[in-house]
C-alpha positions as CSV (number, residue, x, y, z in Angstrom):
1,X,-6.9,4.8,-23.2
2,X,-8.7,4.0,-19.8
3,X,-6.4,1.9,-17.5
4,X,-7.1,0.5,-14.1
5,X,-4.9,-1.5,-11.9
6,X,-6.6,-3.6,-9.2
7,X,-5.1,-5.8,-6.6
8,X,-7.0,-8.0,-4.3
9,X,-6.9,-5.5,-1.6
10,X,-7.9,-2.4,-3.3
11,X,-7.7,0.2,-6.3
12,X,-4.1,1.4,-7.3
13,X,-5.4,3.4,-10.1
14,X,-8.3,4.1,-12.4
15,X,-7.7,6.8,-15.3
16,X,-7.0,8.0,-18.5
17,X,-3.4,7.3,-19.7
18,X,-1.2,8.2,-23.2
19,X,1.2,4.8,-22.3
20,X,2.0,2.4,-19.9
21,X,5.1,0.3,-19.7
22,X,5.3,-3.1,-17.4
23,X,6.9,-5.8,-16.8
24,X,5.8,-8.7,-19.1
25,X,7.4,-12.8,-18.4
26,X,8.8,-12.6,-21.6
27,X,9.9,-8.5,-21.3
28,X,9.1,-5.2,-21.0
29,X,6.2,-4.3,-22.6
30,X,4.9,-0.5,-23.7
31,X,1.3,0.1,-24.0
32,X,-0.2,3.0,-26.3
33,X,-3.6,4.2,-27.7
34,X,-5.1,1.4,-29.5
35,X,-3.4,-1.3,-29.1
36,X,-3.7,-4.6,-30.4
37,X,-5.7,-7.1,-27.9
38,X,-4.0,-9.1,-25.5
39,X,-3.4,-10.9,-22.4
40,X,0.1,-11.4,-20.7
41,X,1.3,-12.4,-17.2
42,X,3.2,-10.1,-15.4
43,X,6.7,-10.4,-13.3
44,X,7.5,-8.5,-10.5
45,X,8.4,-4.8,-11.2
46,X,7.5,-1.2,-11.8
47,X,4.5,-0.4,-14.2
48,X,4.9,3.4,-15.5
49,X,1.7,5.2,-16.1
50,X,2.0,8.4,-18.2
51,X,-1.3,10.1,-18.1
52,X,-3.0,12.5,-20.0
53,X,-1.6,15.6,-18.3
54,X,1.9,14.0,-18.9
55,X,2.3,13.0,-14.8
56,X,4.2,9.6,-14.5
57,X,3.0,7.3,-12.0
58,X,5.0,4.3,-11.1
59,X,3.2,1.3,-9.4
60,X,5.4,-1.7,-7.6
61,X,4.2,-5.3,-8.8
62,X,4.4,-8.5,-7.5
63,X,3.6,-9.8,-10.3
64,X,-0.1,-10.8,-11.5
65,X,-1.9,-10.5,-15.6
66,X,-2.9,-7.6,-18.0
67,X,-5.5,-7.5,-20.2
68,X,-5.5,-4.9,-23.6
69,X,-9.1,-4.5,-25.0
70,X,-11.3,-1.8,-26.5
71,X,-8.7,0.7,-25.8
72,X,-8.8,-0.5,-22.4
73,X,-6.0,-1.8,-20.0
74,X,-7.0,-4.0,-16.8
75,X,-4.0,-5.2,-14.8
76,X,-5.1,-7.8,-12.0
77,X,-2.1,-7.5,-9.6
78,X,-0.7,-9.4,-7.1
């Protein structure tokens, strides 16, 4: 899946990932190929970004909203 995680400032990452976990209001939430649509907030934490070469990247958030669509994952952080 394409992911991309933005903050106001600038570009934390912009790829191709196999999952990403992250910190939902209501819990933890894992992200995988295909997923279902949807749109969460986000609490302050860690998202984990495994990508296609199996690298994990981890990614501190304030906090901010995610957005699963079209096999694509947008994460507007704060």
């Amino acid at each position: 899946m394409r992911v991309e995680i933005i903050t106001p400032d600038e570009s934390l990452f912009k790829g191709e990932a196999k999952s990403v976990s992250m910190p939902g209001i209501d819990g933890s939430l894992g992200i995988l190929d295909n997923h279902a649509p949807l749109i969460t907030a986000l609490k302050a934490g860690d998202v984990h970004v495994r990508t296609g070469s199996g690298e994990e990247k981890t990614f501190t958030l304030k906090g901010g909203t995610a957005e699963v669509l079209h096999n694509r994952l947008l994460i507007l952080a704060e």
